[in-house]
N, C-alpha and C positions, 0 to 999 in steps of 0.2 A: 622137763619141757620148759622153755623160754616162755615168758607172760610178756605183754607190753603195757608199758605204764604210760600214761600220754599226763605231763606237769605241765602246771601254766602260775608260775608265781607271780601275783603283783603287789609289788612295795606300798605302803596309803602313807602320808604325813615327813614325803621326805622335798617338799618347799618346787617341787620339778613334776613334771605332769610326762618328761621323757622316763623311759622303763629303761633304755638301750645300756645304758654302764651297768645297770643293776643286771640285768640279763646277760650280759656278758660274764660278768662274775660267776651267776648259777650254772651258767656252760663252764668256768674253769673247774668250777665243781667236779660238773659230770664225766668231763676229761680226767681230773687226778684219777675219778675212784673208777678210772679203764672200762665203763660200762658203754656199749653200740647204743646210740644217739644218734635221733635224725632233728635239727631245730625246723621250724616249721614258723610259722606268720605267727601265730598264737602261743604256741608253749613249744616243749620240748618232749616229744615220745622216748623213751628207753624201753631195751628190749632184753630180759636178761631175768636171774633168777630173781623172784615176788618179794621175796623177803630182802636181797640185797639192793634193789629198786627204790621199794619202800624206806630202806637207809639214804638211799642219794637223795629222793624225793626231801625228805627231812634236813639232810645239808644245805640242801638247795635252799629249801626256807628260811634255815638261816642263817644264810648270806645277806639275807633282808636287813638284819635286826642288825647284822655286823659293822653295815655299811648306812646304820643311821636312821633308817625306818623306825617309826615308830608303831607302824602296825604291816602286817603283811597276811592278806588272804592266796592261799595256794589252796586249786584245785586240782586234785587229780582221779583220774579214769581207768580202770582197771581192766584189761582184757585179757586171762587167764583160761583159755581153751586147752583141755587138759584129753579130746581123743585125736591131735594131731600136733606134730610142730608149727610153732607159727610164730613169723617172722613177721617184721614191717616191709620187707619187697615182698614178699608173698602177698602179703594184704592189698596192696596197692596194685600191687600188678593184676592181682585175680580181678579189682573191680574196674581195671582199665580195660580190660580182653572182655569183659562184660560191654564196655560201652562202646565196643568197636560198630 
């Protein structure tokens, strides 16, 4: 069963208060390693097996370091529901038919 990982990396000490280049890079990330990604205003959800997530999750950070950061805080969220498949259009969709 697919888990959904939701990362929000942000870069500290690199002279620029924009994220946008830095963020683009942790998407080229997420695109090599072929894993379903939706980017989102805040972070980036992945949806895909826990353990190989938790890999991307880890490139992604550091991409930080790669590109000059001297410090970078990533948060991530873990939603591993293990008596159903569960997707990110499932999830959203289910709570938008809720708000009809």
């Amino acid at each position: 069963m697919a888990a959904i990982v939701e990362v929000s990396v942000i870069p500290v000490g690199t002279g620029n208060c924009s994220m946008g280049d830095l963020v683009a890079e942790t998407l080229k990330t997420v695109k090599s390693e072929g894993v379903k990604f939706q980017l989102n205003a805040m972070g980036t959800n992945l949806e895909g097996n826990l353990d190989d997530l938790l890999g991307v999750a880890r490139k992604m950070h550091e991409v930080c370091f790669e590109h000059g950061a001297q410090r970078a805080v990533t948060i991530i969220k873990i939603d591993d529901r293990r008596d159903k498949d569960l997707t990110m259009e499932y999830k959203v969709d289910s709570v938008l038919e809720r708000a009809k």
